[in-house]
Wavefront OBJ file of the C-alpha trace (Angstrom):
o trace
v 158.758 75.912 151.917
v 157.196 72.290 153.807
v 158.106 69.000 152.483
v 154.654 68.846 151.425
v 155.034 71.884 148.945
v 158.309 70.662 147.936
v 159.334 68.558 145.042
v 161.605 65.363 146.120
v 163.850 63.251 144.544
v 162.797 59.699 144.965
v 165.999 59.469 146.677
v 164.495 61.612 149.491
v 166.463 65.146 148.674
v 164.102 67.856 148.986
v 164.222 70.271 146.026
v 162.663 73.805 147.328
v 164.600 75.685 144.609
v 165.001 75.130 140.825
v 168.293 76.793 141.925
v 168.468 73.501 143.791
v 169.259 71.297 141.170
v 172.466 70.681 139.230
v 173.212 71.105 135.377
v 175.770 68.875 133.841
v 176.580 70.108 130.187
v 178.410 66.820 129.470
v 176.210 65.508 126.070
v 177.395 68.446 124.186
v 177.098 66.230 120.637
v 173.850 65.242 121.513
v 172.416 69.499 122.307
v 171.502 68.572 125.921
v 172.179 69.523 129.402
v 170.935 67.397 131.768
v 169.430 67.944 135.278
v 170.797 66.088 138.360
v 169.216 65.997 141.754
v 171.815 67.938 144.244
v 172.390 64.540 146.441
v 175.531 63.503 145.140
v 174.900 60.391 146.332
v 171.195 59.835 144.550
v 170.569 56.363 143.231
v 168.834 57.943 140.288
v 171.612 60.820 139.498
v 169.696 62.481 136.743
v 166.185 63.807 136.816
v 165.917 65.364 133.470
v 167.337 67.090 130.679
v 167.123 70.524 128.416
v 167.080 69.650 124.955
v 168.041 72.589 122.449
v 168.817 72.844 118.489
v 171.068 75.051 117.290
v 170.565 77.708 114.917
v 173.017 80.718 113.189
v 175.365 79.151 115.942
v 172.813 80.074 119.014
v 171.190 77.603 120.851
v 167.702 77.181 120.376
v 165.742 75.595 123.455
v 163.834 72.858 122.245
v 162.088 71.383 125.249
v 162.899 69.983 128.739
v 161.165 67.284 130.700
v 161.599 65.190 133.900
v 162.104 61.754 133.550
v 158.890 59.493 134.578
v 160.585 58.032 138.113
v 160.986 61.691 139.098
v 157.373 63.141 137.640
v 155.675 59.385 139.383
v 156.765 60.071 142.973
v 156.406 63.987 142.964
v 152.826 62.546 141.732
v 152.190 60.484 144.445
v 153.144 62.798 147.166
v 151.633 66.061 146.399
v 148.996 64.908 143.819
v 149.008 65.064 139.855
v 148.070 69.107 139.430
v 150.068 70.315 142.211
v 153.453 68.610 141.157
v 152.875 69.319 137.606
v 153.038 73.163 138.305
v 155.517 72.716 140.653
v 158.050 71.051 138.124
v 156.725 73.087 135.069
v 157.673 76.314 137.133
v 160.442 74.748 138.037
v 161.747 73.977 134.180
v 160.974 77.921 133.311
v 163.230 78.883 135.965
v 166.131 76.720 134.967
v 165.530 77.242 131.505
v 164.959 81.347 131.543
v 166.688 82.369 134.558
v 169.620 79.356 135.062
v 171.332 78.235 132.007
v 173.628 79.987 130.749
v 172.648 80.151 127.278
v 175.329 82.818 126.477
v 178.009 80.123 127.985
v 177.002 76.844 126.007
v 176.761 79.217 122.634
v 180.469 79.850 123.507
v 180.976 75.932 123.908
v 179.116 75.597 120.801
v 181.584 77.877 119.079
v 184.687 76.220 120.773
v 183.732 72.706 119.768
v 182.359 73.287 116.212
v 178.765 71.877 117.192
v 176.043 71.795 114.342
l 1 2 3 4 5 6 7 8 9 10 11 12 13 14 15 16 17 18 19 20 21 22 23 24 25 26 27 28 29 30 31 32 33 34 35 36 37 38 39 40 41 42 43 44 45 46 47 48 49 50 51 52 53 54 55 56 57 58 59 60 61 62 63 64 65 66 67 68 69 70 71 72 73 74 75 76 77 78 79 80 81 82 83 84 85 86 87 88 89 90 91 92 93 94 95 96 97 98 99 100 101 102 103 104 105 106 107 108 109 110 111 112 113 114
């Protein structure tokens, strides 16, 4: 995939993958995971988060969203519809295919989250 079909962090890392990103499951209190652009050395750090509620002691996925520095420049470079589909497809993918849903039910279990 070209730079130009790629989403980028306004720190510069290209982001051809939703595998691309990282997940830090740190706010366990708060139900969210939160999405980190792969430069470890990124001004901005995090680019979004998962939210999810929980429910008979599953998580329920509640919504996830870029934060607006992140959605702006992706905006900018590749224009408002393209990016838009690019970082919606890329939220299904981490959502469906990359958390570990059975994994943070198992931290929900351990830590007595409610």
């Amino acid at each position: 995939m070209s730079e130009e079909e790629a989403l980028q962090c306004p720190c510069g890392r290209v982001i051809n993958s939703p595998y691309d990103f990282k997940l830090l499951f740190l706010k366990m209190e708060m139900k969210e995971i939160d999405i980190l652009c792969p430069n470890d050395s990124c001004y901005l750090r995090e680019l979004g988060y998962i939210k999810f509620d929980i429910k008979d002691g599953k998580p329920v996925f509640k919504e996830a969203m870029f934060y607006p520095p992140f959605v702006t420049w992706n905006n900018s470079r590749l224009g408002s519809e393209k990016a838009m589909q690019l970082m919606k497809n890329h939220l299904q993918v981490i959502v469906t295919k990359i958390v570990d849903w059975k994994r943070i039910k198992e931290n929900i279990s351990k830590f007595g989250l409610k």
